[in-house]
VMD Tcl script that draws the C-alpha trace (Angstrom):
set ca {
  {-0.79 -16.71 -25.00}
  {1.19 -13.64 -23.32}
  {2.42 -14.57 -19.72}
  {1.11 -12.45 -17.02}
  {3.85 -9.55 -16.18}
  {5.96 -10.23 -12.89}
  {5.71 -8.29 -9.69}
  {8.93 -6.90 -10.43}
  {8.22 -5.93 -14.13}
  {5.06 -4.41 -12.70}
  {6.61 -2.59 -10.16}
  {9.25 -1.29 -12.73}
  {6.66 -0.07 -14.94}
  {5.23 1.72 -12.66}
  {8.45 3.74 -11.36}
  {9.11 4.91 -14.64}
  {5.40 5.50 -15.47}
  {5.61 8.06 -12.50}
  {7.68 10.57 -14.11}
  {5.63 11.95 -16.92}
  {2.27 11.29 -14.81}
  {4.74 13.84 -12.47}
  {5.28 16.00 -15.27}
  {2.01 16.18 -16.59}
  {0.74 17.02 -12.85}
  {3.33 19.60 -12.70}
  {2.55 21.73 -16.08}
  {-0.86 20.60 -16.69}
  {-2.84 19.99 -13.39}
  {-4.02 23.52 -11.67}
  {-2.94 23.40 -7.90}
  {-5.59 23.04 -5.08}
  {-8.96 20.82 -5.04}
  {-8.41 19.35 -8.62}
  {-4.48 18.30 -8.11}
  {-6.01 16.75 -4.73}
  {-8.66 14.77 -6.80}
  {-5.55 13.61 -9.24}
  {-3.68 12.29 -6.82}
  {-6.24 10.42 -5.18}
  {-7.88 9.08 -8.85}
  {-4.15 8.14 -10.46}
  {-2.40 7.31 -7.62}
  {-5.43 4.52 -6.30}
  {-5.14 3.22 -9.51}
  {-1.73 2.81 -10.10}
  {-1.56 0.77 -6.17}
  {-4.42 -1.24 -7.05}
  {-2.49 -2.54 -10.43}
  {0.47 -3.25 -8.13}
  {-1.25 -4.75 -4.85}
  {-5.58 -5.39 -5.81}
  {-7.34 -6.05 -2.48}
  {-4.22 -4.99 -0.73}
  {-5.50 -1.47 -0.76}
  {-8.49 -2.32 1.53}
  {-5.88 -2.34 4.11}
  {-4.68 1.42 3.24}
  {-8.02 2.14 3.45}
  {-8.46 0.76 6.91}
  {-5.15 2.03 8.14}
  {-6.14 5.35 7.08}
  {-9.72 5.22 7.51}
  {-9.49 4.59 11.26}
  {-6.72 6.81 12.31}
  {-8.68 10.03 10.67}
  {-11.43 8.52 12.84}
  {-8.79 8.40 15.98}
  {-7.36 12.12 15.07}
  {-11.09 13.56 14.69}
  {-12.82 11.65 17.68}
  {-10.10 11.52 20.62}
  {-8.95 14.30 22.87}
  {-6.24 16.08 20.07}
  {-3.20 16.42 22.82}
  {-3.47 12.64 22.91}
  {-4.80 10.68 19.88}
  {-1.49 10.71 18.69}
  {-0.43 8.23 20.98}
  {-3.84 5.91 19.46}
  {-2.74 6.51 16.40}
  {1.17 5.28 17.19}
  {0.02 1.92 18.59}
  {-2.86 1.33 15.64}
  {-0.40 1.94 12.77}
  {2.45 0.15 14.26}
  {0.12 -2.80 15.37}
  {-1.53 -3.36 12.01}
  {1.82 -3.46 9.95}
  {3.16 -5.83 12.59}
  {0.27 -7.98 11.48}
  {0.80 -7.69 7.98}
  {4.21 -8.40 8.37}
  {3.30 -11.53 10.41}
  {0.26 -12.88 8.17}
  {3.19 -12.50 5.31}
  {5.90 -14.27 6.96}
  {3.17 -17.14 8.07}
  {2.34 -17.49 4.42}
  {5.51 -16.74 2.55}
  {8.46 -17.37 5.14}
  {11.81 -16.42 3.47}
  {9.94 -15.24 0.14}
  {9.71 -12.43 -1.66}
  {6.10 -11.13 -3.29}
  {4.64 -7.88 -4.23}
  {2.29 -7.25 -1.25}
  {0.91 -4.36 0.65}
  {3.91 -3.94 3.11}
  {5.72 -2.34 0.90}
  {3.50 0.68 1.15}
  {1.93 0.35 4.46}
  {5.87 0.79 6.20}
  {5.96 3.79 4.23}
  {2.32 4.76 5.66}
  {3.32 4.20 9.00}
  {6.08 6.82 9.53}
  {3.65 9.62 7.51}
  {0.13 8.89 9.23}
  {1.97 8.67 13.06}
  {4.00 11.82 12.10}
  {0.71 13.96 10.88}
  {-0.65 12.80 14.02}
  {2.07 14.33 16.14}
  {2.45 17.43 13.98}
  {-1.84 17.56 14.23}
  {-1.09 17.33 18.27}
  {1.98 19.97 17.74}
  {-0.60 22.44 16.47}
  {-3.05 22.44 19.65}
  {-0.23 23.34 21.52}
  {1.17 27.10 22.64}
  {3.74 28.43 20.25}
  {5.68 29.21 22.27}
  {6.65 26.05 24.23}
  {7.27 24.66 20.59}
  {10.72 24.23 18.60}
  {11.66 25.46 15.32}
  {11.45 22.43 13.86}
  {7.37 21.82 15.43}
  {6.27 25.34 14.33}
  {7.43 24.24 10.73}
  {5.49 20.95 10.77}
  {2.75 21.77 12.92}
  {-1.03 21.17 11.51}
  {-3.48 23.95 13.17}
  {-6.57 22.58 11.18}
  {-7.55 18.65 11.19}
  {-6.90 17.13 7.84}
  {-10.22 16.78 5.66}
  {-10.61 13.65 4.18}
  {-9.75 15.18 0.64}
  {-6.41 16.11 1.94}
  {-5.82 12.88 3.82}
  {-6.44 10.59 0.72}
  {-3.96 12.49 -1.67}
  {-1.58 12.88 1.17}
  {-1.88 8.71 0.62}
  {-2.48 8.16 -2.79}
  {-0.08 10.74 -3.97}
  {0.84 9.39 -7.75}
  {4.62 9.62 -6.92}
  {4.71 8.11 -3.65}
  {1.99 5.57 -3.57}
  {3.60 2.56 -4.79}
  {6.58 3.10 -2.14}
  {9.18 5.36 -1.61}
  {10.61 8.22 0.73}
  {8.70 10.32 3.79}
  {7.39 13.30 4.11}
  {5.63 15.83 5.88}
  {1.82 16.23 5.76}
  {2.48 19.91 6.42}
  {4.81 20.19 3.20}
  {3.14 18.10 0.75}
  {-0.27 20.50 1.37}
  {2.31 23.93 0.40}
  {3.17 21.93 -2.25}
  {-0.15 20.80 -3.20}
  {-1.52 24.65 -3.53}
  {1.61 25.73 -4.83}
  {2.46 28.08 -1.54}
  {5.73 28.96 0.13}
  {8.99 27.43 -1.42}
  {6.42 25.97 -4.10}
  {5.06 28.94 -4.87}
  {8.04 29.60 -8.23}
  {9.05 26.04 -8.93}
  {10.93 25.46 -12.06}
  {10.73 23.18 -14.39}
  {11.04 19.27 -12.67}
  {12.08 17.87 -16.03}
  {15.77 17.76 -15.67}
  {16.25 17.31 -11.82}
  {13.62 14.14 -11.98}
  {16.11 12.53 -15.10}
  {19.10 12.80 -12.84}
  {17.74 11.03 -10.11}
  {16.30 8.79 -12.35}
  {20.33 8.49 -13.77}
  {20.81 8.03 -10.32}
  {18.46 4.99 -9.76}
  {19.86 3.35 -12.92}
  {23.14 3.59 -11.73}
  {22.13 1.96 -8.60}
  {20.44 -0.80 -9.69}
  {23.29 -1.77 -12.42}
  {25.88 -1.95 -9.82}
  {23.48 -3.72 -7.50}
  {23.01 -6.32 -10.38}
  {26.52 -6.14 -11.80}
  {28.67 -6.80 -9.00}
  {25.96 -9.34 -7.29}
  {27.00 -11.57 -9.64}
  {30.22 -11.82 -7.89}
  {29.60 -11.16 -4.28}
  {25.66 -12.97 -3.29}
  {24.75 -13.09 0.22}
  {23.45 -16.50 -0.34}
  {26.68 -17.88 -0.56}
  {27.68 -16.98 2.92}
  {25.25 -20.01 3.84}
  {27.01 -22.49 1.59}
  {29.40 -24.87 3.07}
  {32.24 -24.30 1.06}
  {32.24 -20.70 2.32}
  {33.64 -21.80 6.03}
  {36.78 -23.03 4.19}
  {37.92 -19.43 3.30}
  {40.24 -17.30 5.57}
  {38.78 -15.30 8.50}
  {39.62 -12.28 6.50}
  {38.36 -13.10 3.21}
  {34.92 -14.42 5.21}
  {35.23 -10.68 6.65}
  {35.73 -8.39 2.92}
  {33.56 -10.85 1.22}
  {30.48 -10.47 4.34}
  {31.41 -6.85 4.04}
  {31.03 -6.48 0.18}
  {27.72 -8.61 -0.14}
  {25.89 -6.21 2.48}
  {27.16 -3.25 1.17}
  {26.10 -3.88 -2.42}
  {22.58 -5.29 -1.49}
  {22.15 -1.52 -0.05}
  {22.14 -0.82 -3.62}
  {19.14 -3.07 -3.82}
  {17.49 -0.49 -1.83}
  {19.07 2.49 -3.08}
  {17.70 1.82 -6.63}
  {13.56 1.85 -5.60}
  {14.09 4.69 -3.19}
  {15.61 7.01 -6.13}
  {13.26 5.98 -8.70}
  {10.57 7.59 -6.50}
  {12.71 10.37 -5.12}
  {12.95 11.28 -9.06}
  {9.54 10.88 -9.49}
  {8.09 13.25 -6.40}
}
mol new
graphics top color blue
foreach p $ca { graphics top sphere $p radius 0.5 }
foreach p [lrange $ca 0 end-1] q [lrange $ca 1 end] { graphics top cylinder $p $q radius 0.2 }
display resetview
């Protein structure tokens, strides 16, 4: 009988599985109301392979801060939606460390950190767009929302295929140009080549993360026999662990940097 794939082979799959599902969105998938419906359809699926019920708590954590955003004074929900967001990963990240101290699984975290920083910043930008122009910035006139999200645009701001497994930030206010093709979207060309160097890129990252590990592990900093090295080789050895488990990071970050 066939073993039952890893988290990490899952996860795998799915970064490179988010390329052509990027292409195909890109050349075959007509901007507007049906690239919305896309995103939400391919992009639920592909987080429910990779977490199951774990996506009830995206749903809650997004659910109830459109609720927060819709229902409370605008030049102040954001600060409701700040402490919800913030509050409910802290739990997650506590239930997790209460069940799996010093572990490592495939669990909802991974995305709701990265739904955090979008879902507080639409928020603010939502707020931002209530506001006179002209006691705004540059940088708030760019991001500002003047209309409240629908829930269409909400759940493919979420489930967007490239981005909802985990990845980079961005704004709520960009991905909608993007989404209807407007603006600096409005004469893309072709993603094709760009998306392979990154992915290149990613590769790269995770070779070197895996290559030199070998030699320099963080886990041997704990050992005994490490406190009878110099001071200075404890220092360039410390020094070379953390900087190539960066790369550990690095490697995830530019899979789905390729990928959007």
């Amino acid at each position: 009988m066939l073993s039952q794939p890893t988290d990490q082979m899952r996860l795998v799959l799915i970064f490179f599985l988010q390329y052509p599902l990027g292409w195909v969105q890109f050349y075959m998938v007509p901007n507007g109301t049906r690239k919305h419906l896309w995103n939400i359809i391919v992009g639920f699926i592909i987080q429910y392979y990779l977490f199951r019920s774990g996506v009830l708590h995206v749903i809650l954590m997004t659910g109830v801060t459109w609720a927060l955003m819709n229902f409370l004074p605008r030049n102040v929900q954001q600060r409701y939606v700040m402490t919800w967001v913030l509050s409910y990963l802290t739990c997650n990240h506590l239930y997790r460390m209460y069940t799996n101290f010093g572990g490592y699984d495939l669990e909802i975290s991974t995305f709701t950190m990265l739904q955090v920083c979008k879902l507080s910043a639409m928020s603010f930008c939502y707020k931002d767009g209530g506001e006179p122009e002209a006691s705004l910035s540059k940088d708030q006139k760019d991001r500002m929302i003047k209309e409240m999200p629908s829930v269409l645009e909400l759940c493919s701001y979420t489930w967007y295929v490239s981005n909802c497994a985990l990845g980079v930030f961005f704004e709520f206010s960009d991905y909608i140009r993007f989404i209807h093709g407007k603006k600096e979207y409005a004469n893309c060309p072709s993603p094709i080549l760009p998306s392979l160097k990154s992915l290149a890129t990613a590769l790269a990252c995770v070779g070197l993360f895996i290559y030199v590990s070998g030699y320099f592990w963080i886990e041997y900093i704990y050992d005994s026999d490490f406190a009878n090295h110099t001071f200075l080789y404890k220092v360039f050895y410390y020094y070379t662990a953390m900087t190539i488990k960066r790369f550990f990071y690095y490697g995830p970050f530019m899979f789905t940097t390729g990928a959007i």
